[in-house]
PDB file as gemmi writes it, atoms N, CA and C in Angstrom:
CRYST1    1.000    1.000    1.000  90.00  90.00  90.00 P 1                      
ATOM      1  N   UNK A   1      38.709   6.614   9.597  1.00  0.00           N  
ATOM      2  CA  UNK A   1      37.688   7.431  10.220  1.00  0.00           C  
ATOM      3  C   UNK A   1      36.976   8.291   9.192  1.00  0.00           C  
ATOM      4  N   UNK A   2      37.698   8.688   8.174  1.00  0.00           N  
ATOM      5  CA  UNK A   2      37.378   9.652   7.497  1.00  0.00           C  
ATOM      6  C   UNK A   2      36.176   8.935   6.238  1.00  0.00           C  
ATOM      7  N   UNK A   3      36.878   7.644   5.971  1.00  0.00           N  
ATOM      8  CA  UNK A   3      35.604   6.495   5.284  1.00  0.00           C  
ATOM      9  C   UNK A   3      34.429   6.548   5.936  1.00  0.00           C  
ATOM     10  N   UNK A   4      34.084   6.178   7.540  1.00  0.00           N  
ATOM     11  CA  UNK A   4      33.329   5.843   8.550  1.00  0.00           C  
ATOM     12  C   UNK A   4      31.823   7.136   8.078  1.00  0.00           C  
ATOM     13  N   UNK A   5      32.928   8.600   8.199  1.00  0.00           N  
ATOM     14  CA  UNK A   5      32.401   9.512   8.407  1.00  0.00           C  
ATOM     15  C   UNK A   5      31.375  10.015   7.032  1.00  0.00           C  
ATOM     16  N   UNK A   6      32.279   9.664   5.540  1.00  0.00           N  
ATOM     17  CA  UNK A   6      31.436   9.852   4.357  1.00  0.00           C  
ATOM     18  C   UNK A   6      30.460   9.216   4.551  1.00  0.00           C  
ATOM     19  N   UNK A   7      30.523   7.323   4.695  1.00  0.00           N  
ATOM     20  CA  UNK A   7      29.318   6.792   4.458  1.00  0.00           C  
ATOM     21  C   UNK A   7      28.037   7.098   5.739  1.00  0.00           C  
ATOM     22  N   UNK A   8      28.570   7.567   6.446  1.00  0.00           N  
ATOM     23  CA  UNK A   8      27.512   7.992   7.121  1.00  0.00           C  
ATOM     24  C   UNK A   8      26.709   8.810   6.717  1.00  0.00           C  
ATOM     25  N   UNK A   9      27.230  10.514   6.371  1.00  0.00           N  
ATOM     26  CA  UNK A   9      27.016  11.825   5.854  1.00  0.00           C  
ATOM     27  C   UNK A   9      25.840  11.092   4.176  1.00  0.00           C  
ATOM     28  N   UNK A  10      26.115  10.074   3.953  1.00  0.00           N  
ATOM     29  CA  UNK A  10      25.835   9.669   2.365  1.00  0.00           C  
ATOM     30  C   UNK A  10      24.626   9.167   2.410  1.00  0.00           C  
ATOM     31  N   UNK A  11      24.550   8.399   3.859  1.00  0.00           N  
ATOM     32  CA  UNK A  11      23.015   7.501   4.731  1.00  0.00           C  
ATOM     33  C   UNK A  11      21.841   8.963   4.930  1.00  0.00           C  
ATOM     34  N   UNK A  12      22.764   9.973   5.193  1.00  0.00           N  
ATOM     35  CA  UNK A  12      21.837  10.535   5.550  1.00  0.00           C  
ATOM     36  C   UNK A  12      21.687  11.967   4.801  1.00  0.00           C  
ATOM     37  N   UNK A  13      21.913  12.022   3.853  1.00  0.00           N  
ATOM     38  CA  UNK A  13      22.092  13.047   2.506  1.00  0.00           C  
ATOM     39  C   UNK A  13      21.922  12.309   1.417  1.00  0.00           C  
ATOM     40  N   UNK A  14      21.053  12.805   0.293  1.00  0.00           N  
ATOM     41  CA  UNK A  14      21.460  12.286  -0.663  1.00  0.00           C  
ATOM     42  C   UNK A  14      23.135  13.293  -1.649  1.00  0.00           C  
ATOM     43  N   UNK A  15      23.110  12.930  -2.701  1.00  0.00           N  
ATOM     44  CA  UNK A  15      24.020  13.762  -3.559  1.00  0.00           C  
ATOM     45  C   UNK A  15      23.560  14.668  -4.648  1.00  0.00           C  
ATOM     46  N   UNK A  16      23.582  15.462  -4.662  1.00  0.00           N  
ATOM     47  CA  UNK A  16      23.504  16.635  -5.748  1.00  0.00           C  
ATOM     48  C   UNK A  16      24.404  16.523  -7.024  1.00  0.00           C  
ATOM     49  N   UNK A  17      24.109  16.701  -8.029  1.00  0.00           N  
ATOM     50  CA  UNK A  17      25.105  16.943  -9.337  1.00  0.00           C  
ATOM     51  C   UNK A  17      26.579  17.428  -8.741  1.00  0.00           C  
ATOM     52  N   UNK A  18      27.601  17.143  -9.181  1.00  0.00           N  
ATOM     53  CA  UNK A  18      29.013  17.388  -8.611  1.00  0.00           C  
ATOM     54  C   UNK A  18      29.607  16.972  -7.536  1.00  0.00           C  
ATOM     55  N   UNK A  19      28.523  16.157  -6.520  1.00  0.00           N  
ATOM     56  CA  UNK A  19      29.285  15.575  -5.775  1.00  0.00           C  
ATOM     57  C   UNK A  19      28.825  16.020  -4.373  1.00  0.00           C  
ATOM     58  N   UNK A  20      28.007  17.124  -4.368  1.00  0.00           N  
ATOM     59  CA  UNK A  20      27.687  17.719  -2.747  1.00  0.00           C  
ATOM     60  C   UNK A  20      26.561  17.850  -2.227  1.00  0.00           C  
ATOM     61  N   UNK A  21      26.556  17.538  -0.877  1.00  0.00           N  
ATOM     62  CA  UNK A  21      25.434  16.779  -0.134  1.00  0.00           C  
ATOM     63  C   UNK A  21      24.730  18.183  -0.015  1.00  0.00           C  
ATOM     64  N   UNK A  22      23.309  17.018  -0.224  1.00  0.00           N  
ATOM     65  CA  UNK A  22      21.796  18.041  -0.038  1.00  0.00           C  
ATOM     66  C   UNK A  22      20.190  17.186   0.713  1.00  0.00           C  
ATOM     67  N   UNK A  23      19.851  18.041   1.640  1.00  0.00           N  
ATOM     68  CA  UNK A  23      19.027  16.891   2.307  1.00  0.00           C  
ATOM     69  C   UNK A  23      18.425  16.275   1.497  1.00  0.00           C  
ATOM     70  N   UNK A  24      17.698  14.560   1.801  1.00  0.00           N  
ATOM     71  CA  UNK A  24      16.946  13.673   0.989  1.00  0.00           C  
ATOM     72  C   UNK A  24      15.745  14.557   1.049  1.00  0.00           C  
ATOM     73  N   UNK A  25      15.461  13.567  -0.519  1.00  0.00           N  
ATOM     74  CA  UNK A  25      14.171  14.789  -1.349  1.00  0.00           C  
ATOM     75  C   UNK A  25      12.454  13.739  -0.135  1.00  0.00           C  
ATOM     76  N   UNK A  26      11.537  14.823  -0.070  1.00  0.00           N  
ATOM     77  CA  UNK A  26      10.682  14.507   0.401  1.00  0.00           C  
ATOM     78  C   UNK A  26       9.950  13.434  -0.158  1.00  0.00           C  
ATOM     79  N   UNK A  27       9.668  12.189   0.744  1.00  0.00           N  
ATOM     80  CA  UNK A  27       8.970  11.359   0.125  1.00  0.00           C  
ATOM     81  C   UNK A  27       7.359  11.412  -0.879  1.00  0.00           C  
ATOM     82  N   UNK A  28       7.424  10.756  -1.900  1.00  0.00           N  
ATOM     83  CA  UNK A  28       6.218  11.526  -3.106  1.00  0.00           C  
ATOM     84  C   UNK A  28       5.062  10.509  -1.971  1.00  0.00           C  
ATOM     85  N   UNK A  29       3.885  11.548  -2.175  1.00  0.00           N  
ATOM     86  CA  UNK A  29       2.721  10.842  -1.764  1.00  0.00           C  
ATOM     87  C   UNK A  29       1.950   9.922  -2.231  1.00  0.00           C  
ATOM     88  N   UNK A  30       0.709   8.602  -1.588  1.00  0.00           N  
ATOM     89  CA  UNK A  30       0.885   7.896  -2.441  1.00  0.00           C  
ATOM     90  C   UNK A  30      -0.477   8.062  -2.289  1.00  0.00           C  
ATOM     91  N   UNK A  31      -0.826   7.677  -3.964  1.00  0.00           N  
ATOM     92  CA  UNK A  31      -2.218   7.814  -4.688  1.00  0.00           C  
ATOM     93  C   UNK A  31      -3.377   7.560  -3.920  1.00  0.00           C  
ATOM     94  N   UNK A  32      -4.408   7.864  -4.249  1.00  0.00           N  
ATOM     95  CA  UNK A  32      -5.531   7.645  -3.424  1.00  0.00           C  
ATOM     96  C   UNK A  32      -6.419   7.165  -4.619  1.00  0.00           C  
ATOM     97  N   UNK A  33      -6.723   6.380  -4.052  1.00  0.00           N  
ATOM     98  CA  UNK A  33      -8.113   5.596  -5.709  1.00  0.00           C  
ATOM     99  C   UNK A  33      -9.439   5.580  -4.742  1.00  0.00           C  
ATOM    100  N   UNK A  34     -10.758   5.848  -5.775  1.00  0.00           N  
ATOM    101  CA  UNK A  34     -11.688   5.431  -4.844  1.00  0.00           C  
ATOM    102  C   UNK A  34     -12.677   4.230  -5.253  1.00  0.00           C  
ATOM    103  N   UNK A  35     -13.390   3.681  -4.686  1.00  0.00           N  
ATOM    104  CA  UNK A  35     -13.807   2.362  -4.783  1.00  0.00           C  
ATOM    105  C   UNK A  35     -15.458   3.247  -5.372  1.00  0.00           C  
ATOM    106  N   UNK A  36     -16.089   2.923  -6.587  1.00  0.00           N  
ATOM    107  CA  UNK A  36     -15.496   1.564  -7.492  1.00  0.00           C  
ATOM    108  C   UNK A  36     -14.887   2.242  -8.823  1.00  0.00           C  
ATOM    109  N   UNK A  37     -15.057   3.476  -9.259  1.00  0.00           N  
ATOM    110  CA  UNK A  37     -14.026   4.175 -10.386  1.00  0.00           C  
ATOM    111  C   UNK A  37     -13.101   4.131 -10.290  1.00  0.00           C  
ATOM    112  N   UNK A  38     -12.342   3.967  -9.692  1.00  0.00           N  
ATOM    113  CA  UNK A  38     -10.531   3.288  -9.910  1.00  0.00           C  
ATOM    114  C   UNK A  38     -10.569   1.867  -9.263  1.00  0.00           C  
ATOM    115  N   UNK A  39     -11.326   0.940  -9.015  1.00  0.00           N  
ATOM    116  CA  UNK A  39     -10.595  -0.001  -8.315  1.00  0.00           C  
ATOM    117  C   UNK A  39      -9.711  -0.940  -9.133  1.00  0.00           C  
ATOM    118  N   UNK A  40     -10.596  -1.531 -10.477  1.00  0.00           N  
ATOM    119  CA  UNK A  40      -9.837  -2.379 -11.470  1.00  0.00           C  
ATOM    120  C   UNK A  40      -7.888  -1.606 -11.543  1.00  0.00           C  
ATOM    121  N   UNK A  41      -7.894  -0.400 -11.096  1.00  0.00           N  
ATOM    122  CA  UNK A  41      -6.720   0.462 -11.244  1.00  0.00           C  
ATOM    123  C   UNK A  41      -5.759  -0.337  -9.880  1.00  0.00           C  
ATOM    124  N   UNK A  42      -6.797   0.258  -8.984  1.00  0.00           N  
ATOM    125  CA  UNK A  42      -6.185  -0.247  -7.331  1.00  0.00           C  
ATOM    126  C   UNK A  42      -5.693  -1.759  -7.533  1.00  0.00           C  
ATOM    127  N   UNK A  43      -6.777  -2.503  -8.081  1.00  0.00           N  
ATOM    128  CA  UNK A  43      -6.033  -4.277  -7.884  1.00  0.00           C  
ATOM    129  C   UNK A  43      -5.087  -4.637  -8.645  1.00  0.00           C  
ATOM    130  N   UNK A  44      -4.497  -3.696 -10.139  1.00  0.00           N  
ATOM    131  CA  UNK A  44      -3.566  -3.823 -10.938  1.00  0.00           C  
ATOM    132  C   UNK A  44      -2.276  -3.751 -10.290  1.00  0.00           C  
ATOM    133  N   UNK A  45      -2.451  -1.918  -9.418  1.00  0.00           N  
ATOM    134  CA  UNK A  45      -1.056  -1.786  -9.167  1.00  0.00           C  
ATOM    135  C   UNK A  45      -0.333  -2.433  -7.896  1.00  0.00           C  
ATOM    136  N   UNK A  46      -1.443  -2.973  -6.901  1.00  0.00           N  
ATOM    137  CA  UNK A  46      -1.202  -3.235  -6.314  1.00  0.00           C  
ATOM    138  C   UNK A  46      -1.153  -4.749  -6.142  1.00  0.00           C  
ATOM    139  N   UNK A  47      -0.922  -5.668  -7.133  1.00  0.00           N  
ATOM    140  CA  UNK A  47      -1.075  -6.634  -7.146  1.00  0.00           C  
ATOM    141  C   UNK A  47      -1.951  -7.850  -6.574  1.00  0.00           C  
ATOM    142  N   UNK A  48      -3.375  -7.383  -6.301  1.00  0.00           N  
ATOM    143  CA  UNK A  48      -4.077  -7.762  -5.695  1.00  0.00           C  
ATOM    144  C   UNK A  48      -4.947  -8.967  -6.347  1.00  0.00           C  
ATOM    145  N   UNK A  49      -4.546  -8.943  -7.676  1.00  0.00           N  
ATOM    146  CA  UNK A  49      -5.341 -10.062  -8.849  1.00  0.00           C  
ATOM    147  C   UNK A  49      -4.495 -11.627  -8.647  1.00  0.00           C  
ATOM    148  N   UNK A  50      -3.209 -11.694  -7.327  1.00  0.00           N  
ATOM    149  CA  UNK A  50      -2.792 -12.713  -6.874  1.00  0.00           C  
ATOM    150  C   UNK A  50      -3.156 -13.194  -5.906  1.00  0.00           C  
ATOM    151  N   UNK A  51      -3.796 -14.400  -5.808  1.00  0.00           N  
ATOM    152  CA  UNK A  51      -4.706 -14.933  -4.968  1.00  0.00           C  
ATOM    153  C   UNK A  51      -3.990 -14.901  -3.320  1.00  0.00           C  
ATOM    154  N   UNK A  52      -2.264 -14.635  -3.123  1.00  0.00           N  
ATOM    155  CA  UNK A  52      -1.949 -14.666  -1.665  1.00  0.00           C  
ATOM    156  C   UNK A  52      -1.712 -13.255  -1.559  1.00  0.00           C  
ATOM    157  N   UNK A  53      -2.048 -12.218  -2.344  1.00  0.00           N  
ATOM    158  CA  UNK A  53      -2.048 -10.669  -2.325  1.00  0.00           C  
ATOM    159  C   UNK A  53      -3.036 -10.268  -1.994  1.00  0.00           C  
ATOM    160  N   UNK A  54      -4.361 -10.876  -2.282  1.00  0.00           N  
ATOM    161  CA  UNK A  54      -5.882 -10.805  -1.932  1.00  0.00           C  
ATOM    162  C   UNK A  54      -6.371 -11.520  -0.603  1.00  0.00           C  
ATOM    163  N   UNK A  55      -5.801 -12.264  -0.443  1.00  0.00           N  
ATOM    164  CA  UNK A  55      -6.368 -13.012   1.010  1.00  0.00           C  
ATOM    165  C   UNK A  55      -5.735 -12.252   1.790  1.00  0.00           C  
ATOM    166  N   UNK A  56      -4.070 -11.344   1.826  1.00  0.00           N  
ATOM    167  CA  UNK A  56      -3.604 -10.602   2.655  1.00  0.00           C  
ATOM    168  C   UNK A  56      -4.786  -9.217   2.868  1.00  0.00           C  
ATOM    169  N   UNK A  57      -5.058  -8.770   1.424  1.00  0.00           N  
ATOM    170  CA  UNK A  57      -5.743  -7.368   1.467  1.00  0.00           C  
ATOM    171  C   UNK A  57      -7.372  -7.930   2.369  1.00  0.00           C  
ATOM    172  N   UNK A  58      -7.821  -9.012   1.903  1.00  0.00           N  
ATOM    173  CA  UNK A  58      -9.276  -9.026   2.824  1.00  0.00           C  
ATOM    174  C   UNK A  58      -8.892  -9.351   4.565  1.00  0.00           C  
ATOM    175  N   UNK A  59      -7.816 -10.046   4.710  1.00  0.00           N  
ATOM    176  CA  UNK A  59      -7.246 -10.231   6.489  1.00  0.00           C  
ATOM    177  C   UNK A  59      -7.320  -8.499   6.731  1.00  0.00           C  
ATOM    178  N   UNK A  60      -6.363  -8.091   6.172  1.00  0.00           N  
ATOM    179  CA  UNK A  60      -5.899  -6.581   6.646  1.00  0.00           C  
ATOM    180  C   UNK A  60      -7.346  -6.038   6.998  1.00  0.00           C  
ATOM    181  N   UNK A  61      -8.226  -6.193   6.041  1.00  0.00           N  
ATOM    182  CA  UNK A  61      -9.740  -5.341   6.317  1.00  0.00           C  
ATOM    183  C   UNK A  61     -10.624  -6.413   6.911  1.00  0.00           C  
ATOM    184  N   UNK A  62     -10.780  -7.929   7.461  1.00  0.00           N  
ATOM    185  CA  UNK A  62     -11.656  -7.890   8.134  1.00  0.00           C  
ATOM    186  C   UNK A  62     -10.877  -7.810  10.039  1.00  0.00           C  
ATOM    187  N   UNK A  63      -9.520  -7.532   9.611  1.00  0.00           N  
ATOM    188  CA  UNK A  63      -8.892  -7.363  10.969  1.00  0.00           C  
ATOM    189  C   UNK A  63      -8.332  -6.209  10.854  1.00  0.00           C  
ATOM    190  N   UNK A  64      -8.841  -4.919  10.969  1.00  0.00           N  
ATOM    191  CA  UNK A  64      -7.837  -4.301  10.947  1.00  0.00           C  
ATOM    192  C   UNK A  64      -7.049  -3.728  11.656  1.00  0.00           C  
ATOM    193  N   UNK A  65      -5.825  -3.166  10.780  1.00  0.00           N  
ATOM    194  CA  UNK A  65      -4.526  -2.870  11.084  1.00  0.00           C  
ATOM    195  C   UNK A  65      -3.599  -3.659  10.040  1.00  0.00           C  
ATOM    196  N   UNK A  66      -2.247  -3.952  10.217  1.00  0.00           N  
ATOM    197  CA  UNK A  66      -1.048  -4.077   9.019  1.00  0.00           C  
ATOM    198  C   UNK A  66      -1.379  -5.624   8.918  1.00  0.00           C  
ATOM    199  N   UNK A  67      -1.597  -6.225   7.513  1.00  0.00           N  
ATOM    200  CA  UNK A  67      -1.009  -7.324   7.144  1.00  0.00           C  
ATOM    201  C   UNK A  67      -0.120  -7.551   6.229  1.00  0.00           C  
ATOM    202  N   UNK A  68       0.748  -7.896   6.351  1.00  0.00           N  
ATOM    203  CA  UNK A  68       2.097  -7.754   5.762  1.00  0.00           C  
ATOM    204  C   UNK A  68       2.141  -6.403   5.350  1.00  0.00           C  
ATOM    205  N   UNK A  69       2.140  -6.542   3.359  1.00  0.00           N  
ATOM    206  CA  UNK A  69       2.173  -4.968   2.635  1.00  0.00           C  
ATOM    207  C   UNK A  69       1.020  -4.248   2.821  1.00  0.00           C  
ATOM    208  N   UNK A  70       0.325  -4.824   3.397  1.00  0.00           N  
ATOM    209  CA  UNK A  70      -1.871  -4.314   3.166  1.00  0.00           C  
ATOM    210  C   UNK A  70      -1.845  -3.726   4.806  1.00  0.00           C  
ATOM    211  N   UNK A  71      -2.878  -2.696   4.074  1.00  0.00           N  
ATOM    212  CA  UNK A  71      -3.377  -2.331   5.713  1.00  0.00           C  
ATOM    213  C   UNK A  71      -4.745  -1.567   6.066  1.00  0.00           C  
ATOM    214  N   UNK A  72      -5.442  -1.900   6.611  1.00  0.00           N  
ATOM    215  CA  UNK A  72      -6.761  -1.359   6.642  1.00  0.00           C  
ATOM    216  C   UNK A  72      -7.056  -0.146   7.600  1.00  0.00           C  
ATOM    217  N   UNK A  73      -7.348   0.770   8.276  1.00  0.00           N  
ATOM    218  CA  UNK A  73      -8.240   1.805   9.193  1.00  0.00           C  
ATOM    219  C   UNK A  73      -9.582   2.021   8.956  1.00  0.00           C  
ATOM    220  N   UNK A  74     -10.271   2.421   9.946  1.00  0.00           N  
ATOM    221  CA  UNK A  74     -11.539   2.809   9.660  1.00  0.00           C  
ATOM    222  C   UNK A  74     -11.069   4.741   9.153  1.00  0.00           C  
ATOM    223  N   UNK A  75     -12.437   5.198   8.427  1.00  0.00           N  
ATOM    224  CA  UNK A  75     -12.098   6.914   7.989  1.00  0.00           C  
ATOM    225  C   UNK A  75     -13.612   6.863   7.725  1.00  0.00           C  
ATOM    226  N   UNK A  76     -14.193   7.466   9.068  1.00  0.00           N  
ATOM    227  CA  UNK A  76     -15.099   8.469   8.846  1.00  0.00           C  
ATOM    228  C   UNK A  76     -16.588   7.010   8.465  1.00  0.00           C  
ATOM    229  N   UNK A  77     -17.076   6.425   7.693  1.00  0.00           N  
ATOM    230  CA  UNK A  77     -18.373   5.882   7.613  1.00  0.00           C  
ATOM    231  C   UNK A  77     -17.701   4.659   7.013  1.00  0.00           C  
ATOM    232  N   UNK A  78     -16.712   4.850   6.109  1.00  0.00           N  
ATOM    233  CA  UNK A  78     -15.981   3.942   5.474  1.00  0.00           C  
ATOM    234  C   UNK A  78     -14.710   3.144   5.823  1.00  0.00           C  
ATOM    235  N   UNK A  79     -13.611   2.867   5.176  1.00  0.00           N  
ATOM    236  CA  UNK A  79     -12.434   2.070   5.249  1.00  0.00           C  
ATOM    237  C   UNK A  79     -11.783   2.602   4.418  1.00  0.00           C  
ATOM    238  N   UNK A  80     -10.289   2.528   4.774  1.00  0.00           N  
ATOM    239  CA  UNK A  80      -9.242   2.591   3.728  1.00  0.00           C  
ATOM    240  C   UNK A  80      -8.379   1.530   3.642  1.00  0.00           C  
ATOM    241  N   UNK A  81      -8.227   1.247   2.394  1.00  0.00           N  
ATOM    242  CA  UNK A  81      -7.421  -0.458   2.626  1.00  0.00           C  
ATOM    243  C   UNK A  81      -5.868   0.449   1.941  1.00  0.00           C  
ATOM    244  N   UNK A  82      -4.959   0.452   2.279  1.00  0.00           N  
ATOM    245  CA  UNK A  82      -3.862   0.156   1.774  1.00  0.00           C  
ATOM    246  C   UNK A  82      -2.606  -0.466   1.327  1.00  0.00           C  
ATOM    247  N   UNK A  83      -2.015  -0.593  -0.124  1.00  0.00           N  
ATOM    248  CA  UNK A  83      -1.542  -1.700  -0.254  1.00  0.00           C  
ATOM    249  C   UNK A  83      -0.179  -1.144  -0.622  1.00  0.00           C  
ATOM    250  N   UNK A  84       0.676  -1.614  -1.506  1.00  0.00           N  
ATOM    251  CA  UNK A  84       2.373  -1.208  -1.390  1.00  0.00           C  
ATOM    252  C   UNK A  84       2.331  -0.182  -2.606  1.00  0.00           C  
ATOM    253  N   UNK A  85       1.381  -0.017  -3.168  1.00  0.00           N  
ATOM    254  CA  UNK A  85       1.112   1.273  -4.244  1.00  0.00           C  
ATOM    255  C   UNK A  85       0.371   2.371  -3.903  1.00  0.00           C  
ATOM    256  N   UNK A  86      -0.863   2.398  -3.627  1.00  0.00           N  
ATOM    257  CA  UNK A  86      -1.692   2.798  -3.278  1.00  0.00           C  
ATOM    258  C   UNK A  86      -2.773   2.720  -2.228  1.00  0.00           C  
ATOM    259  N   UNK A  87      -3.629   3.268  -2.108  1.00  0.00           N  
ATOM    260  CA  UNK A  87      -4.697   3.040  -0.977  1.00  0.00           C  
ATOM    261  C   UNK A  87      -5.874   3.581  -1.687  1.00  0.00           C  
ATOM    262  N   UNK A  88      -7.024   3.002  -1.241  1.00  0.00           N  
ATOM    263  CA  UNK A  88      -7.726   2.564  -1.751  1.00  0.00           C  
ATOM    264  C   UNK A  88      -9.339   3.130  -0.750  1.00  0.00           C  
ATOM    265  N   UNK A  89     -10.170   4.077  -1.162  1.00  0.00           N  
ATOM    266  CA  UNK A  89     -10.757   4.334  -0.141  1.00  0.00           C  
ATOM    267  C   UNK A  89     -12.402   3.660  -0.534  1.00  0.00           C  
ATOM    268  N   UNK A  90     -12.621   2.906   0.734  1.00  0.00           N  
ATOM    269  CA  UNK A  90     -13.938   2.335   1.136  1.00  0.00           C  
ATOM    270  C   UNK A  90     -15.194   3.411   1.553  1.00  0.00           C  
ATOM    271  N   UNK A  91     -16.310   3.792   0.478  1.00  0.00           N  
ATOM    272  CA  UNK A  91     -17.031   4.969   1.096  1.00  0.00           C  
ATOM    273  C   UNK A  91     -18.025   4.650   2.465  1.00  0.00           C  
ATOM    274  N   UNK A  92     -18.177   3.720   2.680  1.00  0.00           N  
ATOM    275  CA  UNK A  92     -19.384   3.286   3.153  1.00  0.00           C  
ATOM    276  C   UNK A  92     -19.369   1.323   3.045  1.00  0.00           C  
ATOM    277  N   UNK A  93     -20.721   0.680   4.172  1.00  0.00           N  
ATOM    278  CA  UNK A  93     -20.468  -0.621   4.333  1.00  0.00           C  
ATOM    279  C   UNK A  93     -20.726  -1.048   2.565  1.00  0.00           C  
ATOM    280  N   UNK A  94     -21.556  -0.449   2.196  1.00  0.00           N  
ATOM    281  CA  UNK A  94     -21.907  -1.601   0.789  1.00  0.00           C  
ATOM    282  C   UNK A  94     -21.012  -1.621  -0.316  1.00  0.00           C  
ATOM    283  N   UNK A  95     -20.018  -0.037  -0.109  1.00  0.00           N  
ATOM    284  CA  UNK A  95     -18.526  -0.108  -0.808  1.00  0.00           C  
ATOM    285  C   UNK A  95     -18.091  -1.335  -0.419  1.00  0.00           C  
ATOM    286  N   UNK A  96     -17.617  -1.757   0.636  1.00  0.00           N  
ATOM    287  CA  UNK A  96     -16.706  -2.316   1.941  1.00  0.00           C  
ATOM    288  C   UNK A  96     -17.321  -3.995   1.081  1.00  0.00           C  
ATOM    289  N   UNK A  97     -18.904  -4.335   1.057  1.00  0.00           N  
ATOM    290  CA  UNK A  97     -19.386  -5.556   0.580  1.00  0.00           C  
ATOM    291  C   UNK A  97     -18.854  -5.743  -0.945  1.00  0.00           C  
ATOM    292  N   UNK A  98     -19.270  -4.648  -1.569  1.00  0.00           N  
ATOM    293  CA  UNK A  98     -18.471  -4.836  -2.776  1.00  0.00           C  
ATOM    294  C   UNK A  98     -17.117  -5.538  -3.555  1.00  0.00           C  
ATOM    295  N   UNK A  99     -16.304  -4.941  -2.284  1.00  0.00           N  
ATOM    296  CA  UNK A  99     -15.234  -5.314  -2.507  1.00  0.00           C  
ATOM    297  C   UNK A  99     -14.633  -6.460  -2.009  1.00  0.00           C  
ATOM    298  N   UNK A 100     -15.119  -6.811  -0.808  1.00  0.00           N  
ATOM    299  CA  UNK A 100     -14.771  -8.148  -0.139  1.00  0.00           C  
ATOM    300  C   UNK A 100     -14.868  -9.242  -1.371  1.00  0.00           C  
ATOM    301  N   UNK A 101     -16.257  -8.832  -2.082  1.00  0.00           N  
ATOM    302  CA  UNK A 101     -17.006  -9.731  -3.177  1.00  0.00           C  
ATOM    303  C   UNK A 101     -16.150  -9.813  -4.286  1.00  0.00           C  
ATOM    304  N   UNK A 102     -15.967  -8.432  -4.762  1.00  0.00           N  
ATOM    305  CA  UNK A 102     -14.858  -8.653  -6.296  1.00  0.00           C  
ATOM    306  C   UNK A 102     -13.471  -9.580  -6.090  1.00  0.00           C  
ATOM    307  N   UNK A 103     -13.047  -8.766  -4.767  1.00  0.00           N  
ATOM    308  CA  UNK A 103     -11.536  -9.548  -4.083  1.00  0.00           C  
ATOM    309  C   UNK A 103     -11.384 -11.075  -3.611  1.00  0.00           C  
ATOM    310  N   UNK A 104     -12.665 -11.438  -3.381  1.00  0.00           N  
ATOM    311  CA  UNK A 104     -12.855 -13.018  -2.709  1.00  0.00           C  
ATOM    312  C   UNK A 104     -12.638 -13.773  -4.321  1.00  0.00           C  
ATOM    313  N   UNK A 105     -13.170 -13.087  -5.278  1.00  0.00           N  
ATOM    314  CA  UNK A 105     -12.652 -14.142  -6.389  1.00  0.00           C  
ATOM    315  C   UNK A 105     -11.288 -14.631  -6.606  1.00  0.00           C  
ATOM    316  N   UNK A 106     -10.638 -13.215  -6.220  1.00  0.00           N  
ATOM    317  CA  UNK A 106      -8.745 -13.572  -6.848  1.00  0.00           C  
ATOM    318  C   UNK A 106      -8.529 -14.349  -5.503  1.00  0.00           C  
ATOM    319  N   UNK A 107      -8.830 -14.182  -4.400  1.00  0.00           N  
ATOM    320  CA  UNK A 107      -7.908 -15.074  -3.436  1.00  0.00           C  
ATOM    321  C   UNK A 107      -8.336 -16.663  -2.848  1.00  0.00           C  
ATOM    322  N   UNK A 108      -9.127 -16.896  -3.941  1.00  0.00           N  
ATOM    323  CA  UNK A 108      -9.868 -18.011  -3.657  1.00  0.00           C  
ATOM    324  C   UNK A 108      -8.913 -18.939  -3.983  1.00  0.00           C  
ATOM    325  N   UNK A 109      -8.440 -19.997  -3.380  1.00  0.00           N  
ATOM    326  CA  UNK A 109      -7.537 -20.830  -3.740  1.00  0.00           C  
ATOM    327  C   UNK A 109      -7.438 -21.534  -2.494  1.00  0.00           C  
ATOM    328  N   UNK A 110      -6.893 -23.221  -2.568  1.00  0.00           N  
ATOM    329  CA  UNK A 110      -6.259 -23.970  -1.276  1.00  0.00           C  
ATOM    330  C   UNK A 110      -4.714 -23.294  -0.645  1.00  0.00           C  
ATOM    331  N   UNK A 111      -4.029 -22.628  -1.781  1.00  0.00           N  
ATOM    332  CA  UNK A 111      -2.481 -22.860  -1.287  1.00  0.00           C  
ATOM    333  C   UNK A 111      -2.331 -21.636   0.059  1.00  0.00           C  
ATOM    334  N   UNK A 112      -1.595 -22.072   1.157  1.00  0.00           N  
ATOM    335  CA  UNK A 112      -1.345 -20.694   2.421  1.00  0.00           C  
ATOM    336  C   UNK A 112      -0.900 -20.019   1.736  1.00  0.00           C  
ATOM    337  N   UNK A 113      -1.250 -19.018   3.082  1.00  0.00           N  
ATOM    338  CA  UNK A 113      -0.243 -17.658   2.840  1.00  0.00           C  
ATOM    339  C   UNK A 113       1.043 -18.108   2.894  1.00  0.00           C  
TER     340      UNK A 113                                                      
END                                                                             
């Protein structure tokens, strides 16, 4: 019982130096890039320069909501695409064309998702 009871306490604490439990540290926030001065940044970290990483990120934004790691919302005039690094903000439609355009190159390919 007394096993049962650590690994539980351990699920839901992390550990402190010496051994004693302290609540888990707050999750770090995740980057915001904006389209087009960071994007070459956005498609690096987020692996989007792989042609079944890119056909996920343009599904997510011409449907949006979650595709797989990618996920799109509308915000305000624009879009936000987000991917398993970062998110990525769309200012406006001709941002939004832009990018469909740069991104349709990497996911151009026969092989499925």
């Amino acid at each position: 019982m007394r096993i049962a009871a650590r690994l539980s306490a351990r699920l839901r604490f992390g550990l402190r130096r010496g051994g004693t439990a302290c609540a888990s540290p707050v999750p770090v926030p995740v980057p915001v890039r904006r389209w087009p001065e960071e994007a070459a940044l956005w498609l690096d970290e987020n692996g989007v320069r792989r042609p079944r990483a890119a056909r996920h990120a343009l599904v997510a934004l011409a449907i949006l909501g979650r595709r797989g790691r990618y996920a799109a919302r509308r915000a305000g005039s624009g879009k936000v695409v987000t991917g398993p690094a970062s998110v990525l903000a769309l200012h406006d439609a001709q941002a939004e064309i832009a990018f469909v355009f740069r991104v349709t190159s990497c996911g151009y390919g026969e092989e499925p998702f």
